[in-house]
C-alpha positions in Angstrom: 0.0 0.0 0.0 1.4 3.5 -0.8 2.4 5.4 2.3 -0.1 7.6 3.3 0.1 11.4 2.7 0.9 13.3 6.5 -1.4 16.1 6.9 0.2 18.8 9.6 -1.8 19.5 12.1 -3.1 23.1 13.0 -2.1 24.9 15.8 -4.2 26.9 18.1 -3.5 30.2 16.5 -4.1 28.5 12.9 -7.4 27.3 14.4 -8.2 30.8 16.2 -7.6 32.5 12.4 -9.8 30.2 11.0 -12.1 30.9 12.6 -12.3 34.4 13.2 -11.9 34.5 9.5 -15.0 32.5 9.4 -16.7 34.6 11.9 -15.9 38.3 9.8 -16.4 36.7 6.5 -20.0 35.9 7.2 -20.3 39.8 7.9 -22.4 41.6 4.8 -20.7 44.1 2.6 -19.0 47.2 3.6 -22.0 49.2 2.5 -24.5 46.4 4.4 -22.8 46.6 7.6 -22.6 50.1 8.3 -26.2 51.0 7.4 -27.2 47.7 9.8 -24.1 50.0 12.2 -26.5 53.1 11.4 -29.7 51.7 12.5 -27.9 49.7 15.7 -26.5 53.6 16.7 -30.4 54.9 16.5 -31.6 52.0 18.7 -29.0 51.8 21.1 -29.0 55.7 21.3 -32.7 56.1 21.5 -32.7 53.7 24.6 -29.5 54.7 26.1 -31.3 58.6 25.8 -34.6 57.6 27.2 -32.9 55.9 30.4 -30.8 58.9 30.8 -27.1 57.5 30.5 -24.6 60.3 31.3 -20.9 60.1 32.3 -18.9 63.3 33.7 -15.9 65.0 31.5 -13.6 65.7 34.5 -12.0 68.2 31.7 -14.9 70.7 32.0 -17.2 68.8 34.8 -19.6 69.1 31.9 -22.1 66.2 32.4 -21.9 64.2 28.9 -25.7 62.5 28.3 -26.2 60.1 25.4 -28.7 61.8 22.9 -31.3 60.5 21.7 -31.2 60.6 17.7 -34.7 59.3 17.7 -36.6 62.9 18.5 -37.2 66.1 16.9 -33.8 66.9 17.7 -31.8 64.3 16.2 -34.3 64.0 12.9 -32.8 67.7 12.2 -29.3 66.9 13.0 -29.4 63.7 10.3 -31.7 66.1 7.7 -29.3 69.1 8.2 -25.7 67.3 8.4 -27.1 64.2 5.6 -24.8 65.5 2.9 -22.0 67.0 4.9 -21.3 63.7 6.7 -20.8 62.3 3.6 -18.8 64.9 1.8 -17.1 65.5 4.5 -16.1 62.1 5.7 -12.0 62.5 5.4 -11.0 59.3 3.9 -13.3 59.8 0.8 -11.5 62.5 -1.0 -8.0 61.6 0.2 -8.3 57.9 -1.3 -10.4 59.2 -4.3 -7.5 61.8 -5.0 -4.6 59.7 -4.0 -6.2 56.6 -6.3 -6.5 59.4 -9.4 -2.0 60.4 -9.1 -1.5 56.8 -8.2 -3.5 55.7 -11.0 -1.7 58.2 -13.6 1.7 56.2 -12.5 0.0 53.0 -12.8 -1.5 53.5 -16.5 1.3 55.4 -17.7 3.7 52.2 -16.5 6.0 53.7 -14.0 5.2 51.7 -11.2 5.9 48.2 -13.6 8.8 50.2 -15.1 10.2 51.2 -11.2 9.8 47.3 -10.3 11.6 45.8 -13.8 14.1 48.2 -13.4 15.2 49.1 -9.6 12.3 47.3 -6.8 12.5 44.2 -7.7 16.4 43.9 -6.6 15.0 44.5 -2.8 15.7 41.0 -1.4 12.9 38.7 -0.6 13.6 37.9 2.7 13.8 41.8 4.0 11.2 42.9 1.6 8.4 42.6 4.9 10.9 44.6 7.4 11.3 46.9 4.9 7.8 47.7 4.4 7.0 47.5 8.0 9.7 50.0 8.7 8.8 52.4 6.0 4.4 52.4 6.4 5.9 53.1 10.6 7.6 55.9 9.1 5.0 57.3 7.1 2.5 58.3 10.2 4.1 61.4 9.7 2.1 61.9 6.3 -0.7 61.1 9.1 -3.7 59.0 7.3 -2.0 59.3 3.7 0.4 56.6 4.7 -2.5 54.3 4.9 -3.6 55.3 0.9 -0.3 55.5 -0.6 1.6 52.6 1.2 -0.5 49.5 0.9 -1.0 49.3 -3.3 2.9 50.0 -3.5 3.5 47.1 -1.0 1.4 44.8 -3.1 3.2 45.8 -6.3 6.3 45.2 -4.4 5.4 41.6 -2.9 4.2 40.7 -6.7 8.0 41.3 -7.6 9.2 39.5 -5.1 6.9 36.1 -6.1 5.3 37.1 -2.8 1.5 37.5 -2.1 0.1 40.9 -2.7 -2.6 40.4 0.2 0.0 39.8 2.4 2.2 43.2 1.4 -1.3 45.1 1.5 -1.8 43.7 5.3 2.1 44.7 5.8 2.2 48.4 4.8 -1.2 48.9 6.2 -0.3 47.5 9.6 2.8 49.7 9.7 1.3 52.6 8.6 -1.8 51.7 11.3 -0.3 49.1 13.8 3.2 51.3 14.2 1.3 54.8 13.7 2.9 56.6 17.4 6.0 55.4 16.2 8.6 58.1 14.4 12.3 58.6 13.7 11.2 61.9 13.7 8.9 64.5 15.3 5.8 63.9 13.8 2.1 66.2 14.0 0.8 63.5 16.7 3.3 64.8 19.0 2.5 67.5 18.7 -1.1 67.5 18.9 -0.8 65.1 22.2 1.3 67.5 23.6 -1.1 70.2 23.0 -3.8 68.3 25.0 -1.3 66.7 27.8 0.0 70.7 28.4 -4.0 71.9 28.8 -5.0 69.6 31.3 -1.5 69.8 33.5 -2.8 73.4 33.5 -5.8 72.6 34.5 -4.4 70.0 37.5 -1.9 72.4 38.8 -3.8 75.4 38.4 -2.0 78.8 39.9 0.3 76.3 42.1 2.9 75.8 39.4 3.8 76.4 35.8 5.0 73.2 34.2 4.7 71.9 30.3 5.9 69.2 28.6 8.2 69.9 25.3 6.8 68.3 22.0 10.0 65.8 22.0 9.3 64.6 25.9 8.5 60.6 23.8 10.9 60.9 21.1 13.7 58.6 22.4 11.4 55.6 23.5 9.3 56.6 20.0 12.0 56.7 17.8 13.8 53.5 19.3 9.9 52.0 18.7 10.3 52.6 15.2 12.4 49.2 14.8 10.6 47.5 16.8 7.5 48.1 14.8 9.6 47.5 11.8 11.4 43.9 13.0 8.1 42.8 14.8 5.3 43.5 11.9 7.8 42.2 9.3 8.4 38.9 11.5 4.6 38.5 12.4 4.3 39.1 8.3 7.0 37.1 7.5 6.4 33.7 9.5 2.8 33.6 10.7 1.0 35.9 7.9 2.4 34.6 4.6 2.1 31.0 5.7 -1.6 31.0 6.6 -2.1 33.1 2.9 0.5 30.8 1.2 0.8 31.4 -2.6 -0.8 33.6 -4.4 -3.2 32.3 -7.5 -5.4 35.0 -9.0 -8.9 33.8 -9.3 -9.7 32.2 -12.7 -12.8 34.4 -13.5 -11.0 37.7 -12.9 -7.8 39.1 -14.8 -5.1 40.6 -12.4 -2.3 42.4 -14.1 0.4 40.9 -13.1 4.1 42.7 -13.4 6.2 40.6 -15.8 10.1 40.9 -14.6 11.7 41.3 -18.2 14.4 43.8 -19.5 13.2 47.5 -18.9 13.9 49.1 -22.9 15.4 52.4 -24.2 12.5 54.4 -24.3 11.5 53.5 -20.7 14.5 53.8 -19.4 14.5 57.5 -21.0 11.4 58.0 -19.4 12.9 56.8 -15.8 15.7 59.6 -16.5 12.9 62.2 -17.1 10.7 61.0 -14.4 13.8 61.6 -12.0 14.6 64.4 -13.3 11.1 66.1 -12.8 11.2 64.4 -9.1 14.5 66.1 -8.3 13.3 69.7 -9.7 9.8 69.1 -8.1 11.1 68.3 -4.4 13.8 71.5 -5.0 10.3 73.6 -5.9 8.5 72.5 -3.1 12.1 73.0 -0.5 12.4 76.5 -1.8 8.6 77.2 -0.8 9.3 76.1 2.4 12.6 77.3 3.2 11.6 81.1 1.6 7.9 80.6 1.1 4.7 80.5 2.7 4.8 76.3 3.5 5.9 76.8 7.3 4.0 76.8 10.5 1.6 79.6 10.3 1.3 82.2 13.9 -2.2 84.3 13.5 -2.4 87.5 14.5 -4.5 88.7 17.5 -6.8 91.4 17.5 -4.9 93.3 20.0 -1.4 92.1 18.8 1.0 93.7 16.1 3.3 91.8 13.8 6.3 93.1 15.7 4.7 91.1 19.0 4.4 87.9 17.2 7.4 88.2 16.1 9.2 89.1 19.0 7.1 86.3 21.1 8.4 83.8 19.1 12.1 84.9 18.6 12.1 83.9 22.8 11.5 80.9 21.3 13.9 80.4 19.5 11.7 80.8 16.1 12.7 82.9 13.2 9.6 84.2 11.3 10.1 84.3 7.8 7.2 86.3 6.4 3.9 87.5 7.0 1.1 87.0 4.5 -1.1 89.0 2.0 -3.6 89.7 4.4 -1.5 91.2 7.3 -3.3 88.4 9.6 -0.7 85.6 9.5 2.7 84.6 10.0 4.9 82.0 9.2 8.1 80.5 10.3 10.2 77.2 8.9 9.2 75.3 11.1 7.9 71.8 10.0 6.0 70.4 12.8 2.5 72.0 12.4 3.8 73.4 8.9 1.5 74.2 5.9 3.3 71.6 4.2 2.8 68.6 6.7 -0.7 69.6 7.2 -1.3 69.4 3.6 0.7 66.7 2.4 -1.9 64.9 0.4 -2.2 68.1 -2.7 1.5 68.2 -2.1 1.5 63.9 -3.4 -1.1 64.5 -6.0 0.8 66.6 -7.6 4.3 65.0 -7.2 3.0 61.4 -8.4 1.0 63.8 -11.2 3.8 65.4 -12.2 6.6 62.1 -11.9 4.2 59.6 -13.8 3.4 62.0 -16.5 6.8 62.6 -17.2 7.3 59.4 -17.8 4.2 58.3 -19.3 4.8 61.1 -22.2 8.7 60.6 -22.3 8.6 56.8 -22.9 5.4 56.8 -25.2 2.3 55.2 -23.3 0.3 58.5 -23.2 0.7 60.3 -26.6 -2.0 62.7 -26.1 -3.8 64.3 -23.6 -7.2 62.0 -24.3 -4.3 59.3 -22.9 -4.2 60.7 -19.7 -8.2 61.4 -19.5 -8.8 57.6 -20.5 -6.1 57.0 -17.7 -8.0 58.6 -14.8 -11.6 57.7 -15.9 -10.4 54.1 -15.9 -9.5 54.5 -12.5 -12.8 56.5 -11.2 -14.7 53.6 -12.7 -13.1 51.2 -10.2 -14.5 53.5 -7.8 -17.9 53.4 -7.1 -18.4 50.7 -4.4 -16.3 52.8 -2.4 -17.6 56.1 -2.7 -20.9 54.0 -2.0 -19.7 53.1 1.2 -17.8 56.5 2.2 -21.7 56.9 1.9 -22.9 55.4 4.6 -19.6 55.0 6.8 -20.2 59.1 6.9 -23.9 59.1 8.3 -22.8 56.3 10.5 -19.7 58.5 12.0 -21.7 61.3 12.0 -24.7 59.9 14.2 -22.2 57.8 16.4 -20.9 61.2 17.8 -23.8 62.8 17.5 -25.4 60.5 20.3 -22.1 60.8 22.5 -22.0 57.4 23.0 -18.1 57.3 22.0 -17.7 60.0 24.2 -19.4 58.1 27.0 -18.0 55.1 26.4 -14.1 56.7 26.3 -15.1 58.3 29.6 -16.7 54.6 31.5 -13.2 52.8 30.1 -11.7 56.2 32.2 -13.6 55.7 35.4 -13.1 52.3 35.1 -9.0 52.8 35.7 -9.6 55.4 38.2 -11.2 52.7 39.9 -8.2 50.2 39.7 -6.7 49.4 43.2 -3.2 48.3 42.5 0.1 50.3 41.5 3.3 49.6 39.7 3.6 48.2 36.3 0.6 46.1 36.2 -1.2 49.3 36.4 0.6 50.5 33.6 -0.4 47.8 31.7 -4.4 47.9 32.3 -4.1 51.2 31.2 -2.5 50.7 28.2 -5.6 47.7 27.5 -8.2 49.6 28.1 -7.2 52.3 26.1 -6.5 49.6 23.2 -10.1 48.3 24.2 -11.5 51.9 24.0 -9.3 52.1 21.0 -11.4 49.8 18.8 -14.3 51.7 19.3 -13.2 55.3 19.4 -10.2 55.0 16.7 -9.7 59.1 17.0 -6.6 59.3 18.9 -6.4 62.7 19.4 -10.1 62.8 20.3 -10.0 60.4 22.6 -6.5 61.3 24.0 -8.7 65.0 25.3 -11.4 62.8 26.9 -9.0 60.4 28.4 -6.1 62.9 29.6 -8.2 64.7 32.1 -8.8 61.5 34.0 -5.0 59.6 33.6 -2.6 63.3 33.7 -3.7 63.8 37.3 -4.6 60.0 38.2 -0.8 58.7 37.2 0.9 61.9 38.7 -0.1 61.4 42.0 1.2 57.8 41.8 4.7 59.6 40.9 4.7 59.2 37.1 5.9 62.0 34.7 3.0 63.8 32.7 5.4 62.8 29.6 5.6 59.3 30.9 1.6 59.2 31.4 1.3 60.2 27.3 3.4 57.6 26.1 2.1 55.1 27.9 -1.5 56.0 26.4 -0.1 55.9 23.0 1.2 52.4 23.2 -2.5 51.2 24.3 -3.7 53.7 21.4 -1.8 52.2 18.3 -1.7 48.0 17.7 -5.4 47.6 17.6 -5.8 49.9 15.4 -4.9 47.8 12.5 -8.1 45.4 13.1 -10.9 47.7 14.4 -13.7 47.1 12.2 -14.8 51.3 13.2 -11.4 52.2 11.1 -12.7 53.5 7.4 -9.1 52.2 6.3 -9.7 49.0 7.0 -12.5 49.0 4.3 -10.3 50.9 1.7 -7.6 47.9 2.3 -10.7 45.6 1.3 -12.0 47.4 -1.7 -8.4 48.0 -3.1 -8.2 43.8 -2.8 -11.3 43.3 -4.3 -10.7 46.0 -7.2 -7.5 44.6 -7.8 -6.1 41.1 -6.5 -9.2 39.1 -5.2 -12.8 39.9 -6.1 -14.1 37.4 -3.9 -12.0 38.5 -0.6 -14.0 39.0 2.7 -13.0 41.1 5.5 -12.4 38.3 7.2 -9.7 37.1 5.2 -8.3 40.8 6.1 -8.7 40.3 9.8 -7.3 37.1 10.6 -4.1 38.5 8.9 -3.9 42.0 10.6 -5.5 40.7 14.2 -1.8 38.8 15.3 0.1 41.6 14.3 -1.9 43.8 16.6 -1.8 41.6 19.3 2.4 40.0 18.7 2.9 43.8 18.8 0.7 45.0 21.6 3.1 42.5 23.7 6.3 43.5 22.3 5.6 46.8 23.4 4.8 46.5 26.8 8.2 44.0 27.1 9.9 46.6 25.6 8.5 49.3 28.1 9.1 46.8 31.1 12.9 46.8 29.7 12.8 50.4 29.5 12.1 51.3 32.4 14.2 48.3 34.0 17.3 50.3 32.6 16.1 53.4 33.8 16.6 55.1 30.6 14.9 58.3 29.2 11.8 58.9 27.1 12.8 61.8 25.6 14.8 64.6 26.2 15.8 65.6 30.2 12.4 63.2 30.7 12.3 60.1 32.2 9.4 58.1 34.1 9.0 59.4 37.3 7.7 62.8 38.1 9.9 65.8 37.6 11.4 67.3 41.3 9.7 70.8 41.0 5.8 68.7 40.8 7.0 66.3 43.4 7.4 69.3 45.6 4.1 70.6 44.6 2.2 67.3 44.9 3.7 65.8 47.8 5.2 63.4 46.0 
């Protein structure tokens, strides 16, 4: 008899995958499931509102009551904000206008040019740390990372005889997963800071004057930016791309797959242009910065001359460059809170614009400007399930804070730490789980961060931490879930862009059982690697370490 074939056995965390994959893939459609999410928010609201369901924001002792969007009240808020939540729901016109310059590379062949000719010489076997490491990096293009990384990854992983899926779940986990991470001073910093520094004020009141600087995480974030890197990679690498194995494009839809071959002249011209343009483009867009309008902007007060800003922000240590047409503004080189890095996505546009035209017209795919039309209607046309459900996902976001029932929910997971009897690290880590638990409801960071801080800046002081300490350790509970909350709209751009492209017939289950052990492998890693931290006693960021500073000891008692 011939010897039996050996089937391996699953392990536990194969069998948990399947069946959470089982378990989300039974969910309806995108579009479906947020207008049953709708109709859940107006019955859970409605009773919620009638039983009277209130929690207290210790930020303003404002008592926060769930509303009831079943009344006069809320039939006027849905009728008045109907088409504002949806044309004002922010993934739908940075996807729609990052898929159109994206798009322009795509048709025009750059992208399958870039990977013939340079990309596909990445090795295999760092291709996943690479990615991991660069979407971790790219929180500092804030949401945009999540657009523009993920369909390059794919490309990339396609080059690499790897599965496309599985570079999608990569560059999106970075980008999502690794989002507080930074080798540099990013805008979350900065807008943490802001909120950490207005409820120390409100703790200390007239006793003391203390702040902390927008670089009081950097050290422990920037050293977190390898971690993200080596642990999404290795999750990616040895638990992801085993349970997604090969990839085989369904039979009944026609992917276009990259063929590696020799890159020819006129391409190769094109990739000289293409560069070219990049190089002058990025000196354009320097020079605007460095002796333009692109810095951080400093308004004007009605009382105030120029001369005062200026002079206020010179004790700073802040040279302001220029003030603008209207006498009312500012502005300084300054690149956290710039122009520039708060509008990062027109700056892309037009760079991927500008680069894949180039090349398109240079090495003869678009010969006339019907080429480039055709080019961007083709890609619109992929479009419409999504804009479909940017549809709904609005009026569902829109009525979930309407009701305050995020805002009630963020402010229970609060109370509930407050109430916490014991000290010591294992404090630190419930608080870093309940904020990852609040985290997949409430994905808003810095939202949630000013509903939270009121209740953790004071709580964790008088137990001796550092008001710098106290934020990182709420960003660290803030960031790995948010690569599988189902409340995240760009989890359901990561689905659509499978679906358009790869895998017609993917489910966002499929999606989650790849992104939730990435989450989870790093939500562990993290807190190991704060345990280690503080073991060594080292800083967090500059002249900052974790327990409270001597000057609020003194004031606190502690």
């Amino acid at each position: 008899m011939p010897e039996e074939t050996k089937v391996a056995k699953k392990g536990w965390l194969d069998k948990f995958l399947d069946w959470l994959e089982r378990v989300c893939n039974k969910l309806p459609d995108s579009t479906i499931l947020f207008i049953y999410l709708f109709f859940i928010i107006l019955v859970l609201g409605c009773i919620l509102g009638l039983l009277g369901v209130s929690a207290e924001n210790v930020a303003t002792g404002e008592v926060v009551k769930v509303q009831n969007p079943i009344s006069t009240a809320g039939l006027r808020y849905f009728v008045g904000n109907m088409v504002s939540n949806f044309t004002g729901f922010a993934p739908l016109g940075l996807v729609i206008t990052m898929s159109l310059a994206i798009g322009i590379c795509e048709e025009g062949g750059l992208i399958s040019t870039l990977l013939n000719d340079k990309l596909r010489n990445i090795p295999p076997a760092i291709l996943p740390y690479v990615i991991a490491f660069v979407g971790t990096c790219g929180n500092i293009a804030s949401d945009t990372a999540m657009v523009v990384i993920p369909p390059i990854a794919a490309v990339l992983y396609i080059g690499a005889g790897k599965n496309p899926l599985v570079g999608i779940i990569n560059g999106y986990a970075g980008a999502q997963a690794g989002f507080s991470a930074n080798l540099m001073i990013a805008g979350t910093d900065s807008l943490l800071q802001g909120v950490t520094n207005t409820n120390l004020a409100a703790f200390l009141g007239d006793k003391i004057k203390y702040e902390v600087d927008v670089t009081c995480n950097w050290y422990f974030m920037m050293a977190s930016t390898f971690l993200c890197g080596a642990v999404i990679g290795a999750v990616c690498e040895f638990v992801v791309e085993k349970r997604f194995g090969k990839y085989q494009p369904p039979e009944d839809m026609e992917v276009e797959m990259p063929e590696l071959r020799e890159v020819t002249k006129k391409e190769k011209k094109g990739l000289r242009a293409a560069g070219l343009a990049l190089l002058i483009y990025i000196a354009i867009i320097v020079a605007l910065f460095f002796i333009g309008p692109l810095g951080k902007e400093y308004a004007i007060g009605k009382d105030q001359t120029a001369a005062d800003v200026i002079a206020a922000a010179a004790k700073k240590g802040i040279t302001v460059k220029g003030i603008l047409g209207n006498e009312k503004m500012l502005y300084s080189t300054e690149f956290v809170g710039s122009v520039l890095l708060k509008n990062l996505i027109p700056v892309l546009f037009l760079l991927f614009m500008v680069v894949g035209l180039t090349f398109a017209f240079t090495a003869g795919t678009f010969k006339k400007s019907k080429d480039v039309s055709k080019a961007m209607t083709h890609q619109m046309q992929l479009m419409g399930s999504y804009v479909a459900f940017c549809f709904f996902a609005g009026q569902f976001t829109g009525m979930f804070n309407y009701t305050k029932l995020a805002t009630c929910l963020a402010i229970g997971g609060a109370d509930l730490l407050n109430a916490i009897g014991f000290t010591g690290f294992g404090m630190l880590v419930a608080v870093i789980l309940v904020t990852g638990l609040i985290n997949l409801f409430v994905p808003s960071g810095s939202a949630k961060w000013a509903i939270l801080a009121p209740v953790f800046v004071p709580m964790l002081m008088l137990l001796g931490y550092h008001p710098g300490f106290i934020q990182l350790i709420y960003r660290l509970g803030d960031s790995p879930t948010n690569a599988f909350t189902p409340l995240s709209p760009y989890l359901w751009v990561q689905l659509s862009l499978i679906q358009r492209k790869y895998d017609k017939n993917c489910g966002i289950g499929t999606l989650a059982s790849g992104l939730f052990p990435i989450g989870i492998v790093l939500q562990i890693a993290w807190i190991i690697f704060l345990g280690l931290w503080m073991l060594l006693k080292l800083p967090i960021g500059p002249g900052v370490t974790t327990a409270l500073p001597a000057e609020l000891a003194a004031v606190l008692g502690g």
